[in-house]
N, C-alpha and C positions, 0 to 999 in steps of 0.2 A: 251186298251193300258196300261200298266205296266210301272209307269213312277217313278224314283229315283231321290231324292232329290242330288244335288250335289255342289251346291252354293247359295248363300242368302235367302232370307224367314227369319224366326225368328224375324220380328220386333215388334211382339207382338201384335196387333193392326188389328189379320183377315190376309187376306190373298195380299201378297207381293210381289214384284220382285224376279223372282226365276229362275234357271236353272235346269231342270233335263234331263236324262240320258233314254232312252229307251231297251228297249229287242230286238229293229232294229237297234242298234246301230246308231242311231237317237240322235237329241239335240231338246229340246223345249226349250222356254224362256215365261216365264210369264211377264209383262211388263205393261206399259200404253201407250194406242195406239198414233198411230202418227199420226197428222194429216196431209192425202196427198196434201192438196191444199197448209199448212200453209208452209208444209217442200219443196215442189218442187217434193217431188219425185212421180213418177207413180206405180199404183199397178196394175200388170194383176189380172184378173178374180181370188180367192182362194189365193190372198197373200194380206199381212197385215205386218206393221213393230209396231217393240212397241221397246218402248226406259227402261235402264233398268241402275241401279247406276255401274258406272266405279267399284267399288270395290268390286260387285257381281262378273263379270269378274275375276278380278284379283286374289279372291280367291278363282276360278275354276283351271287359267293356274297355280296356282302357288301348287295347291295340288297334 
């Protein structure tokens, strides 16, 4: 998989909250995982949430 950088990363420090871009016209999010018991939420079988800085986001929608 073929994956384009398109929001955050770069904090110097290894490797970061990141957003990239796929060749399936696809989205990944690099993050740190969530914990499902602490958060409430349920995960089926192959799903995972990661949580990632409000400002990575923002300067995705805004480019």
């Amino acid at each position: 998989m073929k994956l384009t950088l398109i929001g955050g990363s770069g904090c110097g420090n290894g490797p970061c909250p990141a957003v990239y871009e796929t060749e399936n016209d696809t989205i990944v999010v690099q993050g740190f995982d969530v914990d499902a018991q602490r958060s409430g939420l349920e995960f089926p079988p192959g799903e995972s949430a990661v949580e990632i800085p409000r400002y990575i986001l923002e300067r995705v929608f805004r480019g």
